[in-house]
Biopython code that builds the backbone (N, CA, C, O; Angstrom):
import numpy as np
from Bio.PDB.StructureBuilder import StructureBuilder

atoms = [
    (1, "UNK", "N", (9.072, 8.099, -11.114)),
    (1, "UNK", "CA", (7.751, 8.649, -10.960)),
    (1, "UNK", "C", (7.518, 9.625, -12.098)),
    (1, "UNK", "O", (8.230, 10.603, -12.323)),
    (2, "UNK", "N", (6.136, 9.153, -12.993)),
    (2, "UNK", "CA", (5.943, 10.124, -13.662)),
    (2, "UNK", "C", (4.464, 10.113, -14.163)),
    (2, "UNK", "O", (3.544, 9.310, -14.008)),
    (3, "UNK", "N", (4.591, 11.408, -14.881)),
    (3, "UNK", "CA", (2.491, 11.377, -15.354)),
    (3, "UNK", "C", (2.486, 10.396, -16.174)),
    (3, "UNK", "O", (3.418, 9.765, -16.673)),
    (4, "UNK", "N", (1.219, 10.296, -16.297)),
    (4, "UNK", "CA", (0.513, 8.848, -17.392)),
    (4, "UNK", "C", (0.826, 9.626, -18.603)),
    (4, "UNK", "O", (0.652, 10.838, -18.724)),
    (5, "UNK", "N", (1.338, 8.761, -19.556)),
    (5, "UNK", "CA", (1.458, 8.968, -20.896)),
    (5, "UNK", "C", (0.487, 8.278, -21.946)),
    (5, "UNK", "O", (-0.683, 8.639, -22.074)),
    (6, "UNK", "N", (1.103, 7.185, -22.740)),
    (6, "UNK", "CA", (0.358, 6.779, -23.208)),
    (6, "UNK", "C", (0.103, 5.733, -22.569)),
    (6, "UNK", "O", (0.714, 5.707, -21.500)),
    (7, "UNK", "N", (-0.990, 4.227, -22.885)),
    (7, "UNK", "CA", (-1.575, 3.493, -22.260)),
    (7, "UNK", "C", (-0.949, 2.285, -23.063)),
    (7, "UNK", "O", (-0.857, 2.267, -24.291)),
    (8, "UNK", "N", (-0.471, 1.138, -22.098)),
    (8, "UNK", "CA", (-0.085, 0.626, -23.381)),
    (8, "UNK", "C", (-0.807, -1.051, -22.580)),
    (8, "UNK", "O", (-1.474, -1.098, -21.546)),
    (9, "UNK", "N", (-0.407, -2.213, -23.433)),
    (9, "UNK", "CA", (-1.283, -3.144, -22.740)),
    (9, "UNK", "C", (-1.738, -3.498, -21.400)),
    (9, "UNK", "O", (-2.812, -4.071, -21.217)),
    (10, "UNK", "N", (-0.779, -3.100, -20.267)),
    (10, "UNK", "CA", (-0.527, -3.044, -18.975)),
    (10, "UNK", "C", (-0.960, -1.996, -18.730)),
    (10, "UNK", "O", (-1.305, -2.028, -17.549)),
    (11, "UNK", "N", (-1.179, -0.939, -19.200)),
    (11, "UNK", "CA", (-1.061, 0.559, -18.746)),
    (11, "UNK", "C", (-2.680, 0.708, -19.262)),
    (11, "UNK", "O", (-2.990, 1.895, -19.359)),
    (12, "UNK", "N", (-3.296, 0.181, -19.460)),
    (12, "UNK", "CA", (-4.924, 0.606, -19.847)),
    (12, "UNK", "C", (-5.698, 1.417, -18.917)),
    (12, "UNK", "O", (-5.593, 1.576, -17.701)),
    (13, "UNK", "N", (-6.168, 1.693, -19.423)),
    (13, "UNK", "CA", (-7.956, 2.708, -18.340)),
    (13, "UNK", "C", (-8.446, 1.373, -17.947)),
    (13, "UNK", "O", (-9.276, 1.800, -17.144)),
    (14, "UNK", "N", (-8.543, 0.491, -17.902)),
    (14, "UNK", "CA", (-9.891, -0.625, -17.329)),
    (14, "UNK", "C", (-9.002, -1.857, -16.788)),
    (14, "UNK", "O", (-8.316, -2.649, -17.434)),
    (15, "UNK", "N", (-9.249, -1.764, -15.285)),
    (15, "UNK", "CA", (-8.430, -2.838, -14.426)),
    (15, "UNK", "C", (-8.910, -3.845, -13.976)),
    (15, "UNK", "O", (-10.093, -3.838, -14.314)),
    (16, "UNK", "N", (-8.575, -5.182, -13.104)),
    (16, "UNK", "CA", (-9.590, -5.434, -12.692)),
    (16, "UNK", "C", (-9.991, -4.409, -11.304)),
    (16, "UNK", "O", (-11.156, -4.727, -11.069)),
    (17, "UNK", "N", (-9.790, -3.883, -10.801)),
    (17, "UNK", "CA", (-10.265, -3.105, -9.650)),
    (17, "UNK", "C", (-11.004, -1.984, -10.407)),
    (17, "UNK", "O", (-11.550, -1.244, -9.588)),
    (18, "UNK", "N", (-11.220, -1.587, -11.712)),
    (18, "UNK", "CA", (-11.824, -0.389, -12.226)),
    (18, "UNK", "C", (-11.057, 0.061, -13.178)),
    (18, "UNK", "O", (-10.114, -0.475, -13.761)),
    (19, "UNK", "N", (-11.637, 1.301, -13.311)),
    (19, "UNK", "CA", (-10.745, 2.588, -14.084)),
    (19, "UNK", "C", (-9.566, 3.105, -13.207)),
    (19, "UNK", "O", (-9.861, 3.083, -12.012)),
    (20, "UNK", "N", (-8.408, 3.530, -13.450)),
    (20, "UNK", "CA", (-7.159, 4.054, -13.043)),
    (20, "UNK", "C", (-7.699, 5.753, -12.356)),
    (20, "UNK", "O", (-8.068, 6.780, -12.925)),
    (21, "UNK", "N", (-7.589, 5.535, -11.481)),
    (21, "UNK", "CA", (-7.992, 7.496, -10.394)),
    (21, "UNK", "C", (-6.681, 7.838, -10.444)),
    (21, "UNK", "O", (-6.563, 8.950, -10.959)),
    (22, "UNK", "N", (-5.473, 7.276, -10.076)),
    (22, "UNK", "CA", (-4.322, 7.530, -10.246)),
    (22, "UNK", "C", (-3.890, 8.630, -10.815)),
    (22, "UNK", "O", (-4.247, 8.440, -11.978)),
    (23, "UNK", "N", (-3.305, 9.771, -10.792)),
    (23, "UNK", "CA", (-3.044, 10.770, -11.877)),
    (23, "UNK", "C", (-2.095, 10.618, -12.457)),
    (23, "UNK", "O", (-2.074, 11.128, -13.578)),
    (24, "UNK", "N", (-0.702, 9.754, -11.927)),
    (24, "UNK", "CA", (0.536, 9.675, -11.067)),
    (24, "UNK", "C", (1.226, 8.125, -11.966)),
    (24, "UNK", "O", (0.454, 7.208, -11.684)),
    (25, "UNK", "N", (1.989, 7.773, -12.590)),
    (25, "UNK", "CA", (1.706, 6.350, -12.470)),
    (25, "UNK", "C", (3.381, 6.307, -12.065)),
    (25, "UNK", "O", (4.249, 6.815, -12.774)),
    (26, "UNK", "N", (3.676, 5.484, -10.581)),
    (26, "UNK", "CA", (4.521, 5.725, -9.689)),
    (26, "UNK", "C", (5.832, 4.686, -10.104)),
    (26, "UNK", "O", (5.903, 4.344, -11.285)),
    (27, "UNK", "N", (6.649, 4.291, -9.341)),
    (27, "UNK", "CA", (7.761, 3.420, -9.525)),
    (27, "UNK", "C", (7.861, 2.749, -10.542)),
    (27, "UNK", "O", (8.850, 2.912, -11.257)),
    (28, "UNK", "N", (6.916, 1.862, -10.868)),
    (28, "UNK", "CA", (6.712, 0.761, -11.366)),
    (28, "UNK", "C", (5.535, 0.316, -12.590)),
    (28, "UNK", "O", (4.428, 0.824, -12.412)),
    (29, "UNK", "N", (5.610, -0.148, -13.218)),
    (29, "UNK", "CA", (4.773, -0.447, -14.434)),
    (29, "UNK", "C", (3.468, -1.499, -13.851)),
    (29, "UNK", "O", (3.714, -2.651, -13.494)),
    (30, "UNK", "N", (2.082, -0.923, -13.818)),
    (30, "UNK", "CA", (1.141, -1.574, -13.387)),
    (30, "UNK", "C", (0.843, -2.811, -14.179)),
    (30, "UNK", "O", (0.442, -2.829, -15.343)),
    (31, "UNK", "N", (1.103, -3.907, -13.363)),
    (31, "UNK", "CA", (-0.254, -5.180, -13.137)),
    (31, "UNK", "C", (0.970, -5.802, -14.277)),
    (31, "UNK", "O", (0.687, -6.253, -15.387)),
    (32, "UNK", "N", (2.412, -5.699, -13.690)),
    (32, "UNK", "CA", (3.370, -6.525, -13.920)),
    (32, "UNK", "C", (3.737, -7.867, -13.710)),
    (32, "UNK", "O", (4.390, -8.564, -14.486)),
    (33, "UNK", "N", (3.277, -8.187, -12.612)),
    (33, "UNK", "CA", (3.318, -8.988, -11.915)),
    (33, "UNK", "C", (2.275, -10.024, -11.338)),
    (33, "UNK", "O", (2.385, -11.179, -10.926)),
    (34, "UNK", "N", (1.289, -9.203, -11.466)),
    (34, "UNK", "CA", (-0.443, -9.741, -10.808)),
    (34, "UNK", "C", (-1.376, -9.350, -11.546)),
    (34, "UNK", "O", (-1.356, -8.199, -11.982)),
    (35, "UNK", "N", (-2.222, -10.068, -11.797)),
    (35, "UNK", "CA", (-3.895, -9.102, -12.451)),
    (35, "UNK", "C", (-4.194, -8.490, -11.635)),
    (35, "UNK", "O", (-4.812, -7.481, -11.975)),
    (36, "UNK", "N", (-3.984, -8.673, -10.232)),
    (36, "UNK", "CA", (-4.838, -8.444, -9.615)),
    (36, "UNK", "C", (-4.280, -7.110, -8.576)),
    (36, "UNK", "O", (-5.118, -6.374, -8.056)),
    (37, "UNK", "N", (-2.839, -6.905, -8.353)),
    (37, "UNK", "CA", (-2.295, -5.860, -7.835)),
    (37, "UNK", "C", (-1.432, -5.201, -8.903)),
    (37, "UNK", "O", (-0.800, -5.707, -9.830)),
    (38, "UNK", "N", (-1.615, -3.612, -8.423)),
    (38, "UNK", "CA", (-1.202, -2.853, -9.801)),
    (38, "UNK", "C", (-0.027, -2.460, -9.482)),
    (38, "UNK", "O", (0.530, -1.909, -10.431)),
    (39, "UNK", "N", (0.561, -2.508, -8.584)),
    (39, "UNK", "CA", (2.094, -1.940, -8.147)),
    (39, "UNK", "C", (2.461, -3.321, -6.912)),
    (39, "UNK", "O", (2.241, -3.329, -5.701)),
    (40, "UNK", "N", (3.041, -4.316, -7.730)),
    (40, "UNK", "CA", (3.223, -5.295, -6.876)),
    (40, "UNK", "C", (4.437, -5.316, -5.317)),
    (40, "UNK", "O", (4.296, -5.761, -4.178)),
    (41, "UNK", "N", (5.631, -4.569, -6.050)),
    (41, "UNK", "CA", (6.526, -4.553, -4.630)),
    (41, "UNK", "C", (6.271, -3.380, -4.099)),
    (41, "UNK", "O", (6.944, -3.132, -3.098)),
    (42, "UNK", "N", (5.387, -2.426, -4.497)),
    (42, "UNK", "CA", (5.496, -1.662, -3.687)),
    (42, "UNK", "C", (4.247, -2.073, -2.719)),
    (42, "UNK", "O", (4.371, -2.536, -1.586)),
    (43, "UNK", "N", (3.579, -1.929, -3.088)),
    (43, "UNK", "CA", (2.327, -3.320, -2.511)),
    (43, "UNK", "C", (3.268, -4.223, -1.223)),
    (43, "UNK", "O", (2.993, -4.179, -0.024)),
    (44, "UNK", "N", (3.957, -4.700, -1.595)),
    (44, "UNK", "CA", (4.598, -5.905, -1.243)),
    (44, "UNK", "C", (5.439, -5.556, 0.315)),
    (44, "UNK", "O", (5.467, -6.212, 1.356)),
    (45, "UNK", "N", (6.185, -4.023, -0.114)),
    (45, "UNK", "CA", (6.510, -3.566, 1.097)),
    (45, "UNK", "C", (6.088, -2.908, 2.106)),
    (45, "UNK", "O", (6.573, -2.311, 3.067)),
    (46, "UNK", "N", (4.949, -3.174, 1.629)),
    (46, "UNK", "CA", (4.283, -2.436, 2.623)),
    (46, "UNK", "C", (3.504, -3.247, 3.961)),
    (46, "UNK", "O", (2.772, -2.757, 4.820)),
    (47, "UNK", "N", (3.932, -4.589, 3.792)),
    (47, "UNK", "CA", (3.544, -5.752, 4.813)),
    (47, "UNK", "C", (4.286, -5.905, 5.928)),
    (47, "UNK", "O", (3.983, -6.563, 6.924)),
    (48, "UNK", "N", (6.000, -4.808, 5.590)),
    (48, "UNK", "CA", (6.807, -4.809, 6.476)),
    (48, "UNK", "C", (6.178, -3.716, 7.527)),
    (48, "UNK", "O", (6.102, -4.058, 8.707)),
    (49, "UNK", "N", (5.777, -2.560, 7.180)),
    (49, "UNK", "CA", (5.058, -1.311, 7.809)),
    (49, "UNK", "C", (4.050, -2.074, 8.727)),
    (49, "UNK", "O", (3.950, -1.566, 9.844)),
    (50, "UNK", "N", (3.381, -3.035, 8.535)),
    (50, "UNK", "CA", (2.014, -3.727, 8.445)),
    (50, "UNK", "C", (2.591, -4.445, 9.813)),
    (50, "UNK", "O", (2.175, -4.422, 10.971)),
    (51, "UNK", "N", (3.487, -4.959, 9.324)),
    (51, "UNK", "CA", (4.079, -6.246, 10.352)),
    (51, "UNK", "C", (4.484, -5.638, 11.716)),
    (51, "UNK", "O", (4.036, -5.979, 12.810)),
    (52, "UNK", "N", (5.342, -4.746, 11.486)),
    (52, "UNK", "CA", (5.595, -4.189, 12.765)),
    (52, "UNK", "C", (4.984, -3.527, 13.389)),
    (52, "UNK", "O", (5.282, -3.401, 14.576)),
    (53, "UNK", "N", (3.885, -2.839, 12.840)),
    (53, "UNK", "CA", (2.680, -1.917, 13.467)),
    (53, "UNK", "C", (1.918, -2.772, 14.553)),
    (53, "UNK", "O", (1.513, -2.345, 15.634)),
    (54, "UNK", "N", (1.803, -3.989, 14.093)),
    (54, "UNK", "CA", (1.286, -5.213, 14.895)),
    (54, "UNK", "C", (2.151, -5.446, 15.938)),
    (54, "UNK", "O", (1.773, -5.477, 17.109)),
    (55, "UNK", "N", (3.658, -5.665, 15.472)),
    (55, "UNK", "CA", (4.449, -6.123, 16.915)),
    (55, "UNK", "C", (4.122, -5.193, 17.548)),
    (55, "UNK", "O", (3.383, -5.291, 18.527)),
    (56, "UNK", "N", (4.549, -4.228, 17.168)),
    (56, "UNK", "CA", (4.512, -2.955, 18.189)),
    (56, "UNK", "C", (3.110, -2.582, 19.105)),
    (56, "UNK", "O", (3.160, -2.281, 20.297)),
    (57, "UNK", "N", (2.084, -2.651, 18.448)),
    (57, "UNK", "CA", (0.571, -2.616, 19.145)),
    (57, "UNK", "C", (0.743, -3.578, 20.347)),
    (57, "UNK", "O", (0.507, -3.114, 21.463)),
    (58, "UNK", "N", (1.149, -4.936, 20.227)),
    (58, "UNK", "CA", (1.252, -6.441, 21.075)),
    (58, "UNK", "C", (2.507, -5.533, 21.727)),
    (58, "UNK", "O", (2.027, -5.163, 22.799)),
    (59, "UNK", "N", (3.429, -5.160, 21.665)),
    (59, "UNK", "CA", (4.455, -4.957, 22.662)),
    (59, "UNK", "C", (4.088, -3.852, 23.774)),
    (59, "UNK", "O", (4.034, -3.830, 25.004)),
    (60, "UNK", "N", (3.808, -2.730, 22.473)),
    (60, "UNK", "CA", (3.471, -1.609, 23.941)),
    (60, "UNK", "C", (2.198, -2.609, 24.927)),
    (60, "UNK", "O", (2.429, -2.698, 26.133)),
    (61, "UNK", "N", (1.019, -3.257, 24.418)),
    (61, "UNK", "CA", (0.112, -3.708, 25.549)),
    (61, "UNK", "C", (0.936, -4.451, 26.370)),
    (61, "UNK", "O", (1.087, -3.987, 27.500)),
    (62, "UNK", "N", (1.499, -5.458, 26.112)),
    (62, "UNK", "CA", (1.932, -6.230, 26.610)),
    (62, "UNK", "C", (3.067, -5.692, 27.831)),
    (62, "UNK", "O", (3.243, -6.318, 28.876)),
    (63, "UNK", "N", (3.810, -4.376, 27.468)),
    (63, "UNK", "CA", (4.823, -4.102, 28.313)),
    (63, "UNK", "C", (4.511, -2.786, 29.049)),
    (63, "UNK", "O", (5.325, -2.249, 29.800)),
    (64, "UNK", "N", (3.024, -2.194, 28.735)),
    (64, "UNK", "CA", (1.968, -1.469, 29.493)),
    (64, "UNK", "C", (2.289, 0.082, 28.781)),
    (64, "UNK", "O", (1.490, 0.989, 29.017)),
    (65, "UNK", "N", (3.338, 0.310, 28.014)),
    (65, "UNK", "CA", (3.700, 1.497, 27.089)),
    (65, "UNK", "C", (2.906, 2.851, 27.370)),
    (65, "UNK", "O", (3.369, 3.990, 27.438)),
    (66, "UNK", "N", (1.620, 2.436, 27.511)),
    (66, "UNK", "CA", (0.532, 3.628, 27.963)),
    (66, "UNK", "C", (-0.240, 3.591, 26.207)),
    (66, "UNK", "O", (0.063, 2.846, 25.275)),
    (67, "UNK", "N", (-1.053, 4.438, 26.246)),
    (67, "UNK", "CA", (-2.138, 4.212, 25.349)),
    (67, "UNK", "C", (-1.890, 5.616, 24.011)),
    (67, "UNK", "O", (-2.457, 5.794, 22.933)),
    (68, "UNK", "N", (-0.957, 6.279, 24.616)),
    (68, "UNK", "CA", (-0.401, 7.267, 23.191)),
    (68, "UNK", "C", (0.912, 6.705, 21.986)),
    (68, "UNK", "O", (1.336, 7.238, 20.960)),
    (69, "UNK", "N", (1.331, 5.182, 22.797)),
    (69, "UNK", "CA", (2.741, 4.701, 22.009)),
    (69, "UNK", "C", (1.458, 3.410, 20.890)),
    (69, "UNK", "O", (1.404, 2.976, 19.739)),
    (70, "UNK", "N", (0.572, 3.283, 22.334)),
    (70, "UNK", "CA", (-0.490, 2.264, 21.356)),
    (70, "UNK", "C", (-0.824, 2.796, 20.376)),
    (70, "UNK", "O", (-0.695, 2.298, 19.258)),
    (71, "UNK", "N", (-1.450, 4.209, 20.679)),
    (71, "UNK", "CA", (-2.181, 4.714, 19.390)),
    (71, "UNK", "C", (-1.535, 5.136, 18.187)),
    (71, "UNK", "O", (-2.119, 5.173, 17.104)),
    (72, "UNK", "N", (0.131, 5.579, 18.426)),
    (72, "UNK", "CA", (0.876, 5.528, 17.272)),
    (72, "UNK", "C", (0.945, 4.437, 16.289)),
    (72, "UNK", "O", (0.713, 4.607, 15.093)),
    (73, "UNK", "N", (1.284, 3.264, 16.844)),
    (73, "UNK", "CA", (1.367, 2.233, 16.129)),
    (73, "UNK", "C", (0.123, 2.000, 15.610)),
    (73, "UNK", "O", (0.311, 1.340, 14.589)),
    (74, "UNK", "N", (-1.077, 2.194, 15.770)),
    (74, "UNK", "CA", (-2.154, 1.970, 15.431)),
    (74, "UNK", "C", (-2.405, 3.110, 13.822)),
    (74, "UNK", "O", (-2.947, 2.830, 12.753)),
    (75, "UNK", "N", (-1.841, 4.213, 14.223)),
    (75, "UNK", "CA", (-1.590, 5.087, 13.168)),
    (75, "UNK", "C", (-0.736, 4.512, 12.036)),
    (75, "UNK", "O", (-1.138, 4.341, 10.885)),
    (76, "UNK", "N", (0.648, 4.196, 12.555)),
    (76, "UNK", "CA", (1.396, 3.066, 11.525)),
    (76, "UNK", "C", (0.949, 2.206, 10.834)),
    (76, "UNK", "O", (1.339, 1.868, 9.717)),
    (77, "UNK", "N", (-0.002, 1.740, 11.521)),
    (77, "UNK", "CA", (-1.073, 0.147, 10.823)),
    (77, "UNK", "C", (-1.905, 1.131, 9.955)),
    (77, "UNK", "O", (-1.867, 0.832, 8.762)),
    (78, "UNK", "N", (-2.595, 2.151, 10.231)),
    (78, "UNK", "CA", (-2.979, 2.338, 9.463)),
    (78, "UNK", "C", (-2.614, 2.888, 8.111)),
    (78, "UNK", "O", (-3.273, 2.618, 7.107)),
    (79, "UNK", "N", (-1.765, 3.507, 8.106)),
    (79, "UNK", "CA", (-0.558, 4.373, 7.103)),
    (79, "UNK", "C", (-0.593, 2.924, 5.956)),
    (79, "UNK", "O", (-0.947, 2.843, 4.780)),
    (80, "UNK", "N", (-0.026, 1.848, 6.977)),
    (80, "UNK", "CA", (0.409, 0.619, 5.847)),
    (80, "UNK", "C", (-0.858, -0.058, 4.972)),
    (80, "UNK", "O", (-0.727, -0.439, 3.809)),
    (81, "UNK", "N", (-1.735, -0.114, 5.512)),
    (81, "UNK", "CA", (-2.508, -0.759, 5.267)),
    (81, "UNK", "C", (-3.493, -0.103, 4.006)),
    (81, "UNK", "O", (-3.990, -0.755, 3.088)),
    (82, "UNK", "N", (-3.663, 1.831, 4.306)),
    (82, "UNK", "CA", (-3.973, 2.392, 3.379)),
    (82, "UNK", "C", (-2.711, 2.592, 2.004)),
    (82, "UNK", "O", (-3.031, 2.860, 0.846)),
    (83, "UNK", "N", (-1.499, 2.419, 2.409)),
    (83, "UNK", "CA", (-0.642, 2.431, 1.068)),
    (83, "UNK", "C", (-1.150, 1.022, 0.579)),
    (83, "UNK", "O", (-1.810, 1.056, -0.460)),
    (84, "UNK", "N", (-1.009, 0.143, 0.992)),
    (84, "UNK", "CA", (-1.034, -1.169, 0.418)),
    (84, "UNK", "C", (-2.296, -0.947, -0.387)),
    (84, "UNK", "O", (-2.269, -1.465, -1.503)),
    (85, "UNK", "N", (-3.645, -0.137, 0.013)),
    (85, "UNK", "CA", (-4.441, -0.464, -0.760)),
    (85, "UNK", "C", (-4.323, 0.570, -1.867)),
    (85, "UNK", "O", (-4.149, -0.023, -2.932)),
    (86, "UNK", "N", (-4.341, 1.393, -1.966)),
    (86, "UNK", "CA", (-3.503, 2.276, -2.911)),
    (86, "UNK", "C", (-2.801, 1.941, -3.520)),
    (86, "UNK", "O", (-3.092, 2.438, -4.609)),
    (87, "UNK", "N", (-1.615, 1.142, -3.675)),
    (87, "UNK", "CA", (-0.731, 0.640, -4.464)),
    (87, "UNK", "C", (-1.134, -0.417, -4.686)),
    (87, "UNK", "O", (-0.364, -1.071, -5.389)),
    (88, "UNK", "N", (-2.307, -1.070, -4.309)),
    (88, "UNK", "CA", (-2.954, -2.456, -4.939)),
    (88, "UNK", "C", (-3.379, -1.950, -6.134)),
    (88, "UNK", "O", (-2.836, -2.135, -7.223)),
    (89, "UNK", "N", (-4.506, -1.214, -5.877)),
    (89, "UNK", "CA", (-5.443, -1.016, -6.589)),
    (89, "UNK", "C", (-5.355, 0.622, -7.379)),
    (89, "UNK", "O", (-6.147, 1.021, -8.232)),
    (90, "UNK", "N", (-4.391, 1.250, -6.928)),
    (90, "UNK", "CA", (-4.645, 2.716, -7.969)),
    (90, "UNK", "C", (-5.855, 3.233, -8.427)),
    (90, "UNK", "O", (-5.867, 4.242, -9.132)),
]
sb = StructureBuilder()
sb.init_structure("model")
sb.init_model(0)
sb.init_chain("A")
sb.init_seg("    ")
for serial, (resi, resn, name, xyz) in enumerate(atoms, 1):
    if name == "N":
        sb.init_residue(resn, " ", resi, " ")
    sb.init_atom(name, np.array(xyz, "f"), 0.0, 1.0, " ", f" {name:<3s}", serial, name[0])
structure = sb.get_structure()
């Protein structure tokens, strides 16, 4: 993890999602992998967060958990779903 330095073909101001808001440019070298996602595995892991937020929503209903274990997981889904777009798109 480190600040933006210089810009280099990958590393430009103009994405397809826009200009870079990013201040930050994190793990990984943007739009390595995809035009279209700018931090691909981290992107990528974040389907695991995603995935289980879902089991878990379907389990607590399903096994009656009560509606504060629901709403966690619902928090989880959301956590994942806002990194993923964040690390899509920067």
């Amino acid at each position: 993890m480190g600040m933006i330095k210089d810009d280099t073909v990958r590393n430009a101001t103009s994405y397809y999602w826009g200009e870079r808001t990013s201040t930050i440019d994190w793990c990984e070298e943007n739009y390595a992998i995809s035009n279209y996602i700018a931090e691909f595995w981290n992107t990528l892991t974040n389907v695991a967060m995603i995935t289980l937020a879902v089991l878990g929503i379907y389990s607590s209903i399903r096994h009656r958990h009560g509606k504060r274990v629901t709403a966690m997981y619902v928090g989880l889904l959301l956590v994942g779903v806002g990194s993923a777009c964040f690390h899509a798109t920067l």
